[in-house]
VMD Tcl script that draws the C-alpha trace (Angstrom):
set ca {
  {119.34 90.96 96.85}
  {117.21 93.87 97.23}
  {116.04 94.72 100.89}
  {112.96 96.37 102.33}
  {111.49 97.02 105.56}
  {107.95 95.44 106.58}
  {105.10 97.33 106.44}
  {103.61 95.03 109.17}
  {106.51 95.15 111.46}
  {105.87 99.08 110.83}
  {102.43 98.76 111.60}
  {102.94 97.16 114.78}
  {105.19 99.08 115.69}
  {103.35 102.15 115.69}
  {101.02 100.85 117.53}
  {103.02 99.34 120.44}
  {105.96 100.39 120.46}
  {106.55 97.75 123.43}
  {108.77 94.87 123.92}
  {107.65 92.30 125.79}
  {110.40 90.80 128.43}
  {110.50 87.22 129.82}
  {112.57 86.89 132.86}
  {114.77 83.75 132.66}
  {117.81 81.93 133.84}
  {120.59 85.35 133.93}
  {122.30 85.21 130.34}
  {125.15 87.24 131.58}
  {126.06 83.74 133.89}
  {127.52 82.80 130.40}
  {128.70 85.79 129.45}
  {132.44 85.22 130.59}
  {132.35 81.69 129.87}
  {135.33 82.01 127.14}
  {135.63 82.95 123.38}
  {134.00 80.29 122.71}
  {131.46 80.63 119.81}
  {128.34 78.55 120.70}
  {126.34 79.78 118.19}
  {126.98 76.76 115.40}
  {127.45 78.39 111.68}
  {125.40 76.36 109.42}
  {125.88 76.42 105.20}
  {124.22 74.32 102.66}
  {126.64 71.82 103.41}
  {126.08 70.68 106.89}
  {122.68 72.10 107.02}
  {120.21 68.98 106.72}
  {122.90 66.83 108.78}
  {123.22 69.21 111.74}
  {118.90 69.96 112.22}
  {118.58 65.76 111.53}
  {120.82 65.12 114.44}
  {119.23 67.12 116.72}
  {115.41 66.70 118.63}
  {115.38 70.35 119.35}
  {117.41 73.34 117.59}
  {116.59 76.70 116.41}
  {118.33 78.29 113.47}
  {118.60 82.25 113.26}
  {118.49 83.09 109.00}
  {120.39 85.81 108.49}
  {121.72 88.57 106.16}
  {125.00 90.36 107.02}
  {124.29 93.55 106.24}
  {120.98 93.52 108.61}
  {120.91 95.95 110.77}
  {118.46 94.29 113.09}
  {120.60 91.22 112.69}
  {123.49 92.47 114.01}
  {121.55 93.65 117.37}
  {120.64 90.24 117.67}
  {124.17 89.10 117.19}
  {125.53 89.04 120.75}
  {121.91 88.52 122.44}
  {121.91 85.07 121.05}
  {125.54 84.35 121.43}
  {124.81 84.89 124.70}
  {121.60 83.14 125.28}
  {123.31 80.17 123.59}
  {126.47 79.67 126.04}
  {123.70 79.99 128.87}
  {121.68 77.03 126.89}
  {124.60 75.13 125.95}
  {124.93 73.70 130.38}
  {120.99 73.12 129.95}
  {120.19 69.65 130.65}
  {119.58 68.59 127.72}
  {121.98 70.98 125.69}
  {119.19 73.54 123.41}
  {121.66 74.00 120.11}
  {121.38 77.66 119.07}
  {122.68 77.90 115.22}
  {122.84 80.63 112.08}
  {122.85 80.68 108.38}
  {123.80 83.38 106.05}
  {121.18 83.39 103.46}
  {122.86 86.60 101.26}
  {125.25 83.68 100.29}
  {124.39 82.46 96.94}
  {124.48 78.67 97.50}
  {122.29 79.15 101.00}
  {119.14 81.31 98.85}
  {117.79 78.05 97.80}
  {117.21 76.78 101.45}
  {115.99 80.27 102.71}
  {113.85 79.87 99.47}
  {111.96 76.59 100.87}
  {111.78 77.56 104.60}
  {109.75 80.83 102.99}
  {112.33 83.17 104.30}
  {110.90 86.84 103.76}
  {113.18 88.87 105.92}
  {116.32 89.14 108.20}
  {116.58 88.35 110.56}
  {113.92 85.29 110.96}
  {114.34 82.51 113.59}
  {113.02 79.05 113.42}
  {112.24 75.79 115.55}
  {113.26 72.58 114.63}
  {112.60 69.28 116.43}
  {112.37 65.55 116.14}
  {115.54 66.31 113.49}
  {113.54 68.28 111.31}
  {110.22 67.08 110.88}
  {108.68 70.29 112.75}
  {109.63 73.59 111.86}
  {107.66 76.33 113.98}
  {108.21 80.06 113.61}
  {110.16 81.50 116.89}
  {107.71 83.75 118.77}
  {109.55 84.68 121.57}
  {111.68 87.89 122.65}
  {114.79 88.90 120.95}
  {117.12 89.42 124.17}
  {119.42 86.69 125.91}
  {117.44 86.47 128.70}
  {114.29 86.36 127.14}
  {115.20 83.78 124.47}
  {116.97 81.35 127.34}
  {113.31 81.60 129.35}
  {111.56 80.91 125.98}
  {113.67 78.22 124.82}
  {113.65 76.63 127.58}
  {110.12 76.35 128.10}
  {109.77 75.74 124.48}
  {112.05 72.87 124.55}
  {109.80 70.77 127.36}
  {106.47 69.17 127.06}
  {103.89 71.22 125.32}
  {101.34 70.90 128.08}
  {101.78 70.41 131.30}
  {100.50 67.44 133.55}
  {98.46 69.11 136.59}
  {98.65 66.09 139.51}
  {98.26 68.81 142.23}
  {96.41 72.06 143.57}
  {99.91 73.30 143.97}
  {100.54 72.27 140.29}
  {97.24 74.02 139.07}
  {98.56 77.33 140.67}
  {101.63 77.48 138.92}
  {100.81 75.71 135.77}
  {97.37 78.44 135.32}
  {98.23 81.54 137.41}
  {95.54 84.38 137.04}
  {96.99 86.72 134.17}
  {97.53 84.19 131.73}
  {95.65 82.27 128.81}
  {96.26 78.61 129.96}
  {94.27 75.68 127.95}
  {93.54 72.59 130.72}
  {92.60 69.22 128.45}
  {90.36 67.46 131.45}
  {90.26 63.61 130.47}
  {89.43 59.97 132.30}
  {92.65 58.68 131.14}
  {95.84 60.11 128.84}
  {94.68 57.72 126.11}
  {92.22 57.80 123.24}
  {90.86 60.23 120.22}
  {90.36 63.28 122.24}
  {93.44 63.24 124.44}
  {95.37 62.46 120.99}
  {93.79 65.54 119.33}
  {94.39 67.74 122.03}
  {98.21 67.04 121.74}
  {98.21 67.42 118.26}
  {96.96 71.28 119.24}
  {99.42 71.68 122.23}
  {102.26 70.87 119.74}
  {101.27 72.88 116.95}
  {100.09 76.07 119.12}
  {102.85 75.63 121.49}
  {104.49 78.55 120.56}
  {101.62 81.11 121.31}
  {99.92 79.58 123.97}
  {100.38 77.65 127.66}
  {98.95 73.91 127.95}
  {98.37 71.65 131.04}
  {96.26 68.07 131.28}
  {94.63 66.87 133.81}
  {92.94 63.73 135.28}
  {90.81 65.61 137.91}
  {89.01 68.51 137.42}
  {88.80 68.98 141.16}
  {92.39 70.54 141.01}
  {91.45 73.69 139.23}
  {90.25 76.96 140.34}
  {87.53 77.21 138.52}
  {84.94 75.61 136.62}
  {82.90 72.36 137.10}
  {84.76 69.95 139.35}
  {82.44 66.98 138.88}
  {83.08 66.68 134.65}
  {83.91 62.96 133.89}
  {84.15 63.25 130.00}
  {87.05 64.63 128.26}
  {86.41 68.97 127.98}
  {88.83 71.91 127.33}
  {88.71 74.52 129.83}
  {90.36 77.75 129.13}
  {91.13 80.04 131.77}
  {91.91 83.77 131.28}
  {91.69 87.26 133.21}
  {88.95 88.50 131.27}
  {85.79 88.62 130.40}
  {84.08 85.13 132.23}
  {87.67 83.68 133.23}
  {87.28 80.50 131.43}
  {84.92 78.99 129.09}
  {84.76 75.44 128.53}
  {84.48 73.21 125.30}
  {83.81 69.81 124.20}
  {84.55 69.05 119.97}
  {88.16 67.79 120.44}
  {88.06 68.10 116.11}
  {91.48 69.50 115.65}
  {90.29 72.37 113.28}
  {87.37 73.19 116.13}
  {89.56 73.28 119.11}
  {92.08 75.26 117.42}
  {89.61 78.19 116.27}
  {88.27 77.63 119.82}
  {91.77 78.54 121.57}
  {92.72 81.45 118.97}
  {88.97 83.37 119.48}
  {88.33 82.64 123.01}
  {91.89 84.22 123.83}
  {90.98 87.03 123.05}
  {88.66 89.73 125.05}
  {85.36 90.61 123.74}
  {86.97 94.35 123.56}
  {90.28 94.64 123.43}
  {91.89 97.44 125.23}
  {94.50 99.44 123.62}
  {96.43 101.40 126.34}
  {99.58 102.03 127.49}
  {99.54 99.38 129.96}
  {101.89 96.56 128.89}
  {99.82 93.67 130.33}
  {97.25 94.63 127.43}
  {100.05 94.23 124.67}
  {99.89 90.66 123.66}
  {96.76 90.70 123.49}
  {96.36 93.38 120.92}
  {98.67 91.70 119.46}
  {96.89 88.86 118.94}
  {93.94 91.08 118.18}
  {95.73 93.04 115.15}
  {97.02 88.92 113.83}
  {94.13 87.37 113.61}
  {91.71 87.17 110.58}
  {88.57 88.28 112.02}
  {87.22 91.85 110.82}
  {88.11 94.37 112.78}
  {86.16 97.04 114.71}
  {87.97 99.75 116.23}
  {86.46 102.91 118.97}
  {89.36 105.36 119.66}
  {88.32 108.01 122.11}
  {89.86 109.83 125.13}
  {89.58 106.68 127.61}
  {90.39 109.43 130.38}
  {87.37 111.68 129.32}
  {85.26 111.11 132.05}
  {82.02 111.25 129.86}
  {82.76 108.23 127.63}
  {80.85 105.59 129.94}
  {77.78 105.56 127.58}
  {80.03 104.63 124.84}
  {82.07 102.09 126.64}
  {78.87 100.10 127.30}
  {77.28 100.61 124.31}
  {80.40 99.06 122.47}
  {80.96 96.49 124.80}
  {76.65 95.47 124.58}
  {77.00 95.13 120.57}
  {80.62 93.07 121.06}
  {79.20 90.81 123.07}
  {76.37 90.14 120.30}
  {78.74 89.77 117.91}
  {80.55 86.95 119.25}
  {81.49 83.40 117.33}
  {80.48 85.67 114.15}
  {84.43 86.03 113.14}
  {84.24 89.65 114.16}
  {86.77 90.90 116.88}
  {86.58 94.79 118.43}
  {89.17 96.89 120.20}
  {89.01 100.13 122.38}
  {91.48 102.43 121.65}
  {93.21 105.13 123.90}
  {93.50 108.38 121.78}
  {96.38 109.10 123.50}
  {98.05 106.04 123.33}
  {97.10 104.69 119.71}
  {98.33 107.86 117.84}
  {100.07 105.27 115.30}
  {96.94 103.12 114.57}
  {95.27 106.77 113.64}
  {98.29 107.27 111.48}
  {98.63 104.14 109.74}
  {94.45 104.10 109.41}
  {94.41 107.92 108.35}
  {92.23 109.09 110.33}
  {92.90 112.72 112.55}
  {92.25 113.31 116.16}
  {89.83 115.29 116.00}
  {87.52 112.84 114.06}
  {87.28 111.06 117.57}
  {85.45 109.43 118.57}
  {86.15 107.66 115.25}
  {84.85 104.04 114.52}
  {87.37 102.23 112.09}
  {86.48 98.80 110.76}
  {89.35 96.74 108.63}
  {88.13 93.74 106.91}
  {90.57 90.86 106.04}
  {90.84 91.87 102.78}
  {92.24 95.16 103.79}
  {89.39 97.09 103.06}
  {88.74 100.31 105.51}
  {85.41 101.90 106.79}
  {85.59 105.06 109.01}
  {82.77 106.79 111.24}
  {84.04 110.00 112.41}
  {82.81 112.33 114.96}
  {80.51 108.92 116.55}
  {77.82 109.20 118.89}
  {77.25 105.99 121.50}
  {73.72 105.62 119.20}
  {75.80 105.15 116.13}
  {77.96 102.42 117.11}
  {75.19 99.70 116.52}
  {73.41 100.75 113.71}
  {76.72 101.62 111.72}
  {78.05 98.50 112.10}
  {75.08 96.87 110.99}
  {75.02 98.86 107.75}
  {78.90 97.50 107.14}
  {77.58 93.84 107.78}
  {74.77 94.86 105.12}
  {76.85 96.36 102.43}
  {75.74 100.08 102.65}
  {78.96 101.62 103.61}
  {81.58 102.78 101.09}
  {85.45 102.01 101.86}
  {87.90 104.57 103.01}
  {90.75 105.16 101.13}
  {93.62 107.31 103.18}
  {94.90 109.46 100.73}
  {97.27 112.73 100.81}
  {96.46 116.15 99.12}
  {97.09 115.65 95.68}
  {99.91 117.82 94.68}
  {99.27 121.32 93.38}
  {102.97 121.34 91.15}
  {104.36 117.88 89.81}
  {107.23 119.35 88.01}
  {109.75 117.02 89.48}
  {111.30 114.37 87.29}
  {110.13 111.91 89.57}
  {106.09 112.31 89.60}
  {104.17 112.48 93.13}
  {101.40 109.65 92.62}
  {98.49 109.91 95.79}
  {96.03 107.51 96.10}
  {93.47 109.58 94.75}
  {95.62 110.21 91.51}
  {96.49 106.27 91.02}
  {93.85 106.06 88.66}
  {94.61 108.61 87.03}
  {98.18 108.83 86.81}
  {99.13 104.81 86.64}
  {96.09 102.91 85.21}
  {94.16 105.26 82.77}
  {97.38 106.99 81.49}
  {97.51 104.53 78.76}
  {101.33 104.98 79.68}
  {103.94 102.80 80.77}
  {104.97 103.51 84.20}
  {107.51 102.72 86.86}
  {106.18 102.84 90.59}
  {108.11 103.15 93.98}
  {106.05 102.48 96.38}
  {108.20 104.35 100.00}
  {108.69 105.35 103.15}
  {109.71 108.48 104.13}
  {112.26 107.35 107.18}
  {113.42 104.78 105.04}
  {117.64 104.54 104.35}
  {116.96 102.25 101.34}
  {114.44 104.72 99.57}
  {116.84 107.44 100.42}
  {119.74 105.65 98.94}
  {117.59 104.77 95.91}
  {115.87 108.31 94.96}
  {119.08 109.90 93.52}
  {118.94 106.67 90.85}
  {115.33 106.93 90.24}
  {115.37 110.93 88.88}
  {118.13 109.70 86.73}
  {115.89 107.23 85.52}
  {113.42 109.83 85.05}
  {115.61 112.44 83.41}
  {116.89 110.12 81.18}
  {113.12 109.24 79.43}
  {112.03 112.91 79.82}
  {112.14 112.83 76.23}
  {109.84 109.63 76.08}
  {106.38 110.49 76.36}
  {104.92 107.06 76.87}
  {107.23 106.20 80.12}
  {106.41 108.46 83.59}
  {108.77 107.69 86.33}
  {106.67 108.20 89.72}
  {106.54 107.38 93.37}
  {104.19 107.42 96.48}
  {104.26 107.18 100.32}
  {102.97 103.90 101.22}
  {102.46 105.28 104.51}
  {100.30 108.07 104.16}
  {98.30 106.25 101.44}
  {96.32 102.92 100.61}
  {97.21 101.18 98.11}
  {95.06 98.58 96.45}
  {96.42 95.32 97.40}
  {94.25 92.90 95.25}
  {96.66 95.38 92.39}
  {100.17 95.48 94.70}
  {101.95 93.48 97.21}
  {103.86 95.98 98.91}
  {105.18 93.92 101.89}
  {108.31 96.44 102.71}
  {109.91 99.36 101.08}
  {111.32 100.32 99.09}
  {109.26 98.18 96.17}
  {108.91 98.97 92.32}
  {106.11 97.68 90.21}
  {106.31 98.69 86.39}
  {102.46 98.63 84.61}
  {102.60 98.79 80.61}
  {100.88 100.51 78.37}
  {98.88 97.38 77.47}
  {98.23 97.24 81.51}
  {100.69 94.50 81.93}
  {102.08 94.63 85.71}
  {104.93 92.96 87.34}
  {107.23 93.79 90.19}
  {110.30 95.04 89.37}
  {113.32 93.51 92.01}
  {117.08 93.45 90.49}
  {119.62 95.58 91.05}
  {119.25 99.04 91.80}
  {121.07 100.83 89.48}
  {120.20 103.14 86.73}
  {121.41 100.99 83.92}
  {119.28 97.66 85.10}
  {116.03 100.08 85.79}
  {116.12 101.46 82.37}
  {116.84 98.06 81.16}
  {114.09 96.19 82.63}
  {111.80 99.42 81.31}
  {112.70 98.54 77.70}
  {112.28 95.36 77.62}
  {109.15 95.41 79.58}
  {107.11 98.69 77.82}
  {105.15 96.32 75.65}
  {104.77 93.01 77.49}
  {105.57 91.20 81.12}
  {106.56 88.10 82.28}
  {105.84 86.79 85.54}
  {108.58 86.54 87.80}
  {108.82 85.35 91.67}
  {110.16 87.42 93.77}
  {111.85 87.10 97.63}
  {110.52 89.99 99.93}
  {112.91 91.05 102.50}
  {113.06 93.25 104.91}
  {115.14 94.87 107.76}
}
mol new
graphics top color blue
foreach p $ca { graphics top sphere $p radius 0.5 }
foreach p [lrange $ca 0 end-1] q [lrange $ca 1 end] { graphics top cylinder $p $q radius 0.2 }
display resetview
């Protein structure tokens, strides 16, 4: 099975490079238990039996040869003697998916890289994503938490204070009585957004810190540390109060610093499906005060209008400017991203732009951005150099059949696969109707409505007739030139597993 490495995991981590920490229960309390395993091995053999017999039980998928799965390895060894004395037991288990006979359950859990960790509970019948962090003691805090109620009953002030706290998004369901449409809708949303956010209920509003103390009919409150530290709402639709918790969680302007509290929610910021508007200037430069108002005056018109906006350190978001293409010296530089990936850059912005160009992107006027490095002034190389300014050119108006690696420069897998690919080349050098080429998927865009490039290293062939499919079998010269022949004058449509790293 061929392997790749995100390009979103890259993205994020350029931009954070952070882990967040949860302090927990000591893992290390386990740590000389015995040589005991307590991680359980699953197969496709006990699989179904072992998740259906348990309420709660998260499975790690996993490839062998992962790198990032074997740093996991002893973390959640670890975490899972510590979990095993919880009270009730949490079950901590593993699957090899490179096995042959496990691919078809990675396959319907939509497994797309190694290692992934899942939630299971009620024996099966809810399967979340894991969200938590990836060391013992993090993942026993997590768990554990994860593993109670979804929300939280608040019967006390002293309950209030722990349950909301004042850095935190916390979601308070205020009702008459635990009974009826809205209370039952609201735990429909604890259960399913468990995993991202913190829930409590309540039968007196008196009990919180803030907010209207005398409401009799059922409301969601939502307190944060930002912006008006809790906003209220009353449609207990489940669609409605779900978009309600994911956009009011957010700030009006994100801020993108070094300062780790700030993290989840860019996070959050950088996951959602909004459009994006970005400012990155010198947030030390003591001059910048007309543009931080400015930017925060046309974010708070645009809210409820599915556009979110983030304020960027220069200093601190060097790898957003990489991954958006844009230099430092363009700042301050306005960068919107649309949900179809689509990228719009105002460099060099004055505090006077900031309105009126983001009102020509809402109208249409603006033309997108495409990151793109100097095309090359020699392509002599077996392997040809493809930018994203020569795509056109080179791949879709050659009226030639060609084989495209899309890579990354620091990746061991592109490395391990370049010696292959100008043997490839050499050996149709003689063919004038098949180019062998390649381009960095990180100092270009590429057109995604064209590629799916979700890690690298990943090959796409396009025909001559301008046939395209993804090319994902074994990476060896004798398969590449195979799947070349048989695929110069037609395609066929094949699904493919992404992985990554």
């Amino acid at each position: 099975m061929a392997s790749r490495f995100s390009v979103h995991s890259l993205f994020m981590l350029l931009c954070l490079v952070a882990v967040v920490s949860v302090l927990g229960v000591s893992a290390s309390d386990g740590a000389a238990a015995d040589a005991k395993e307590f991680v359980l091995t699953l197969d496709k053999s006990n699989f179904s039996d072992t998740v259906s017999n348990h309420d709660f039980i998260v499975v790690e998928f996993y490839a062998p040869w992962c790198g990032h799965c074997k740093k996991l390895a002893p973390e959640y060894e670890k975490a899972a003697s510590v979990l095993s004395a919880h009270d009730p037991a949490i079950a901590l288990a593993k699957i090899d998916v490179n096995d042959e006979s496990n691919k078809e359950l990675a396959s319907s859990f939509d497994i797309k890289g190694y290692p992934t960790l899942k939630i299971f509970r009620n024996g099966g019948k809810t399967v979340q994503d894991y969200k938590g962090p990836r060391d013992a003691d993090g993942i026993v805090a997590y768990l554990k938490k994860q593993s109670g109620p979804a929300s939280n009953e608040i019967k006390s002030a002293e309950d209030a204070t722990k349950v909301i706290g004042d850095d935190k998004v916390v979601i308070v369901g205020i009702f008459p009585a635990f009974s009826g449409e809205e209370f039952a809708n609201f735990t429909v949303v604890t259960e399913k957004l468990r995993s991202d956010y913190e829930f409590g209920h309540t039968l007196d509003a008196k009990l919180l810190p803030r907010g209207d103390s005398s409401v009799t009919k059922p409301i969601v409150r939502l307190f944060k540390p930002f912006d008006e530290l809790y906003v209220d709402f009353q449609d207990f639709h489940v669609v409605a109060l779900e978009k309600f918790v994911e956009g009011a969680s957010i700030p009006t302007v994100t801020l993108f610093n070094k300062d780790p509290s700030n993290h989840p929610y860019v996070i959050k910021f950088f996951n959602n499906e909004n459009t994006k508007v970005m400012l990155f200037l010198n947030l030390g430069d003591e001059t910048i005060g007309a543009y931080k108002s400015k930017y925060h005056e046309v974010a708070e018109s645009y809210k409820g209008k599915d556009i979110s906006f983030l304020l960027g350190d220069l200093v601190d978001s060097q790898g957003a400017l990489q991954y958006f293409g844009v230099k430092e010296e363009q700042a301050p530089v306005i960068v919107i991203q649309t949900s179809d990936g689509k990228k719009y850059v105002k460099p060099n912005a004055e505090a006077a732009d900031i309105a009126v160009w983001i009102k020509e992107f809402e109208e249409g006027k603006l033309s997108p951005y495409r990151k793109s490095e100097a095309i090359p002034e020699a392509n002599n190389e077996p392997v040809k150099v493809v930018v994203a300014d020569t795509l056109d050119e080179i791949v879709f108006n050659s009226g030639k059949s060609v084989l495209l690696e899309f890579y990354a420069p620091w990746c061991g897998h592109c490395k391990k696969l370049a010696p292959i690919l100008d043997e490839v080349a050499i050996s149709f050098e003689n063919d004038p109707d098949v180019v062998i080429a390649k381009l960095d998927g990180t100092a270009n865009d590429i057109p995604q409505d064209t590629f799916e490039v979700k890690g690298y290293p990943t090959l796409y062939f396009r025909s001559s007739n301008g046939n395209i499919v993804q090319y994902d079998g074994d990476r060896t010269k004798e398969d590449i030139i195979d799947f070349i022949q048989k695929n110069r004058n037609h395609t066929t449509q094949q699904s493919t597993l992404k992985d990554e790293l």
